[in-house]
C-alpha positions, -999 to 999 in steps of 0.1 A, spaced: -923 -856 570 -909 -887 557 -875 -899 562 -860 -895 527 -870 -864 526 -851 -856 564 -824 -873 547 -824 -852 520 -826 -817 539 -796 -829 561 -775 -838 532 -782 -805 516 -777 -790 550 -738 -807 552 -731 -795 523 -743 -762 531 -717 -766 560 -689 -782 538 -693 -756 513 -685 -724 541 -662 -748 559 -642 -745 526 -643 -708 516 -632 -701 555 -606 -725 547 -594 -706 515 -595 -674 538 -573 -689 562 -536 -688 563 -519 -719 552 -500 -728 584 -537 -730 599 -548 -766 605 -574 -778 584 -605 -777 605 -620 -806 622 -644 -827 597 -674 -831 613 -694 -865 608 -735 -860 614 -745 -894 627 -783 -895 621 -801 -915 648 -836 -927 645 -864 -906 663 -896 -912 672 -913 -879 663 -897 -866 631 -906 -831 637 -887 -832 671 -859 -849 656 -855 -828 630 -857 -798 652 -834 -810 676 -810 -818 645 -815 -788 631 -805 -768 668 -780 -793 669 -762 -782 638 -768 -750 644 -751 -754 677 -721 -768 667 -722 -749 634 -714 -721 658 -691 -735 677 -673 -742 649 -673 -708 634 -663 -695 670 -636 -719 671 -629 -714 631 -633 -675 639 -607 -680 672 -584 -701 644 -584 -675 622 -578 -646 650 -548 -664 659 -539 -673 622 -538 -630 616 -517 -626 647 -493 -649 632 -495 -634 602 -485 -600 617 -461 -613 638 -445 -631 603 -449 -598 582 -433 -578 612 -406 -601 613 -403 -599 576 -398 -560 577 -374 -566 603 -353 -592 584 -357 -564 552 -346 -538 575 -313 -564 588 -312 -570 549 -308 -533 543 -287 -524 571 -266 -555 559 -259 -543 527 -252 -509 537 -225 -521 560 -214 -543 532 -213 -513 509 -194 -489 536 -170 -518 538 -161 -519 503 -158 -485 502 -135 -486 531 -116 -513 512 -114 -491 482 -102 -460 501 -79 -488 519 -65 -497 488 -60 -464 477 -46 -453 508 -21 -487 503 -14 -473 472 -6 -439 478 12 -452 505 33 -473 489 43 -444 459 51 -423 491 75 -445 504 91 -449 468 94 -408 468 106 -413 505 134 -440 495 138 -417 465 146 -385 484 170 -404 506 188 -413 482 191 -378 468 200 -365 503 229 -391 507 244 -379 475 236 -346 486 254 -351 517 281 -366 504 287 -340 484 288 -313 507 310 -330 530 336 -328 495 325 -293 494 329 -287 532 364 -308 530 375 -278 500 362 -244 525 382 -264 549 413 -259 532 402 -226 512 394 -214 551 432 -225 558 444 -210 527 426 -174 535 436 -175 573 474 -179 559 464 -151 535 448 -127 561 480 -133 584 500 -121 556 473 -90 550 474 -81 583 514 -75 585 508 -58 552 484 -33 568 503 -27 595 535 -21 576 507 7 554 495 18 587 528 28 594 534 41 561 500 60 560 510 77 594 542 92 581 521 102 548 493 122 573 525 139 592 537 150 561 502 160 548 497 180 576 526 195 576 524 207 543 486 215 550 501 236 579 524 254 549 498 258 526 477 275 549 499 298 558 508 304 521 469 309 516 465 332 547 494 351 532 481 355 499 444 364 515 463 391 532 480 400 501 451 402 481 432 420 506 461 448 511 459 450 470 420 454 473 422 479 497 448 496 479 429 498 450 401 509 466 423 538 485 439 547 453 407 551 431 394 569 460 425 595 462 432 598 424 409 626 410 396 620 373 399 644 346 366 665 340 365 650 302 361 614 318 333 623 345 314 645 314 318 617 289 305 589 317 281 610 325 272 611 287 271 575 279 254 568 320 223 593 320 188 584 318 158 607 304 131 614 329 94 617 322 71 631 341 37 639 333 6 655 358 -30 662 349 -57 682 369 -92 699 359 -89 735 355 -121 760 352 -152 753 335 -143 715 334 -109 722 309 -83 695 319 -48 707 322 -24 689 314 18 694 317 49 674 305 83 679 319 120 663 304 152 659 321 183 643 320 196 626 353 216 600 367 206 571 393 221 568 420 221 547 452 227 551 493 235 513 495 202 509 499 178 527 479 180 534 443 168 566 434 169 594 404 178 630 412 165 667 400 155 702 407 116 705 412 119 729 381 122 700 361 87 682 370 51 696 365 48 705 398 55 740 418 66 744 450 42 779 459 13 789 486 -11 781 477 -1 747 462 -21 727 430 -42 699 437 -35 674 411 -58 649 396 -26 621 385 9 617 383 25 595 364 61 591 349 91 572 332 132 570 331 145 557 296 176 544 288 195 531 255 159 520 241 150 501 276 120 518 295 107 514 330 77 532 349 81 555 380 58 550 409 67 580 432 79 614 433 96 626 469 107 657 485 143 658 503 140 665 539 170 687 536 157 710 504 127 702 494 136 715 460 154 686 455 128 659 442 141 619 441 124 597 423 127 556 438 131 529 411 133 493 422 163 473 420 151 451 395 143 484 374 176 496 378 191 460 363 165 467 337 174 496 325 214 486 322 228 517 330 258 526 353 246 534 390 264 561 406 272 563 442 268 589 466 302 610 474 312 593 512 335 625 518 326 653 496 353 675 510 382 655 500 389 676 471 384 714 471 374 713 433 345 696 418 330 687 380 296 707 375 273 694 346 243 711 328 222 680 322 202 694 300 223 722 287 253 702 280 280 719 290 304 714 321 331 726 343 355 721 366 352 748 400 359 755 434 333 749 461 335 760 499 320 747 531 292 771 545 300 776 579 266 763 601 251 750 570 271 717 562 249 703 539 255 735 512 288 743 498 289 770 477 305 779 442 331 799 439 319 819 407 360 836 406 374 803 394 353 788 372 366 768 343 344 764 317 358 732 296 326 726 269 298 749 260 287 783 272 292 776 311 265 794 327 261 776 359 224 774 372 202 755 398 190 718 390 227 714 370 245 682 390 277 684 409 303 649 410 332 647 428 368 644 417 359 607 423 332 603 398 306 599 430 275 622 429 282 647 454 248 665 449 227 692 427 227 726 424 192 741 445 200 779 427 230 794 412 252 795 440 250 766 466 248 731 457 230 709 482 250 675 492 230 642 489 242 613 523 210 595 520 178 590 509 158 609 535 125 623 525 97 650 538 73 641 519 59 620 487 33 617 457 22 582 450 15 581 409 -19 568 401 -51 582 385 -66 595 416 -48 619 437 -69 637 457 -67 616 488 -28 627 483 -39 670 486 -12 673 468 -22 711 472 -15 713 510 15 694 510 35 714 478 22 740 498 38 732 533 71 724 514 73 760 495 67 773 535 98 752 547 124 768 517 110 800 524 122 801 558 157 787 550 184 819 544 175 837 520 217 831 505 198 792 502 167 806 483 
């Protein structure tokens, strides 16, 4: 190999090396220094081959020397690189952090401000409201300087009301001694005139009951006073044939204190008093009166005489009907005479009537002084008896002796209804006709 040509291949061969130097140049950062320039000195040989060998390991060597040295240059070129970005996203962070800070500050000044602001229109309401409370006080201590004297003015006044209630305390206690001594008078007036007026009731009272009425006014009360009875009974006779039978009379109601009751002879219902006695199927009945009717629940047997029947009507019944309630005679033997009336006949009398001796509850009539007054005066049993007082002293139980009514005590009674056969009305009518016909036989 010639020596141009050795030339040649070494020149291309630094270029070669100038031309990577460059690129590694380009790839490194700019604070790197710019490698070393390295000048090839070519030195005569004496064997071109060799020399171009050695040359060529020569290069080679320091061709890699330099790229360790530009590979160490750019190692350490990265690491600053890092370190310069790490310190750049550090100073963004400070940056950041910065301008938070500076925007929490201005906010703080803001609120500041508005907090100055507030603040300050505070202390304007504050100088405000003083103001108003030192005109307020000033005020009330004008006010407080009038109660002042108004308080002086009303403690004169209430020493002046306080001798005036005294001087009408003392006044007020004469009044209430001369109240109660005229209290005192008027009660004695009043307990006077209580006594008064209770002597005049009682008088009256004694005087009705010891003046004997005419015979024309105990008829015509009677008259305008009694009330029509109804009663009705039913029972199946042979072969299935229902029996049926009504009974009328006139009566009066009367009353114990207790009971109100109507009064007749058991002639004048459906049933009979015999042995042996009907067993009836229903009862039912009614007392009239001026147009007003009420029903009858009962039918009863007096323990004395069975033959005398009462019939009990409730008191509201009683102020139904609106008739005049008679009361039982409280001493039947006040007056020897009596007024006898034919309820259903119509006529009456005036007669005589004598105590039975061991038989109390009978007085008989004395048939030798009758007076007929109106209508053909037959006197029979169920015909009613009334005191000289206008009291019901009882009823006639046959033509002869009239039973006295005290109370109303029962033997026995007959609810009405439509089923009587839990009743026996049978046994019963039949135990009563046994009773009257033991009695005297003067009292049958």
């Amino acid at each position: 190999m010639n020596r141009s040509i050795l030339i040649v291949i070494c020149d291309f061969l630094l270029l070669s090396l100038l031309t990577f130097s460059t690129d590694m140049n380009h790839m490194a950062d700019d604070s790197t220094p710019p490698p070393t320039k390295v000048v090839v000195t070519t030195n005569p040989v004496a064997n071109p081959g060799n020399d171009l060998t050695a040359v060529m390991k020569q290069a080679l060597a320091e061709e890699r020397r330099s790229q360790e040295q530009l590979q160490q240059q750019l190692a350490e070129a990265r690491a600053a690189a890092g370190q310069q970005q790490t310190q750049l996203s550090r100073r963004e962070q400070e940056n950041q952090q910065l301008q938070q800070q500076f925007a929490a500050a201005q906010a703080n000044v803001e609120k500041l401000n508005r907090q100055l602001q507030d603040n300050s229109e505070r202390a304007q309401q504050q100088s405000e409201l003083a103001a108003t409370l030192r005109l307020q006080l000033e005020q009330f201590a004008r006010t407080n300087q009038l109660a002042q004297a108004e308080k002086q003015q009303l403690s004169n006044q209430l020493q002046m009301a306080e001798v005036e209630a005294h001087a009408a305390a003392e006044r007020a206690a004469l009044m209430q001694q001369e109240v109660q001594v005229q209290q005192a008078e008027n009660a004695r007036l009043a307990e006077g005139f209580k006594s008064l007026a209770t002597n005049s009731s009682q008088l009256t009272q004694e005087i009705r009951a010891n003046t004997a009425l005419a015979p024309n006014a105990i008829f015509s009360d009677f008259v305008s006073n009694r009330v029509e009875a109804g009663i009705s009974a039913w029972r199946t006779g042979l072969f299935t044939m229902d029996t049926t039978r009504d009974k009328q009379t006139a009566t009066v109601l009367v009353t114990d204190g207790t009971h109100y009751f109507a009064v007749c002879h058991v002639q004048d219902t459906p049933v009979t008093l015999w042995d042996p006695g009907t067993d009836w199927d229903k009862l039912a009945g009614t007392l009239s009166w001026g147009g007003r009717q009420v029903p009858l629940g009962a039918m009863a047997f007096d323990a004395q005489d069975p033959r005398v029947v009462m019939m009990p009507v409730t008191p509201a019944d009683a102020r139904r009907l609106g008739c005049k309630i008679y009361r039982l005679s409280s001493d039947p033997y006040k007056f020897q005479d009596a007024v006898l009336v034919g309820a259903d006949e119509g006529y009456y009398g005036e007669c005589n009537f004598q105590v039975e001796p061991g038989t109390p509850q009978y007085v008989k009539l004395d048939h030798n002084l009758l007076k007929g007054l109106f209508g053909k005066f037959n006197p029979s049993r169920g015909d009613l008896v009334f005191s000289r007082t206008g009291e019901l002293l009882g009823i006639m139980v046959n033509n002869t002796y009239c039973l006295t009514i005290r109370n109303f005590n029962v033997a026995a009674t007959f609810v009405f209804g439509q089923d009587l056969h839990n009743q026996h009305t049978g046994g019963t009518l039949s135990e009563l006709y046994g009773y009257v016909f033991q009695l005297p036989l003067r009292f049958q």
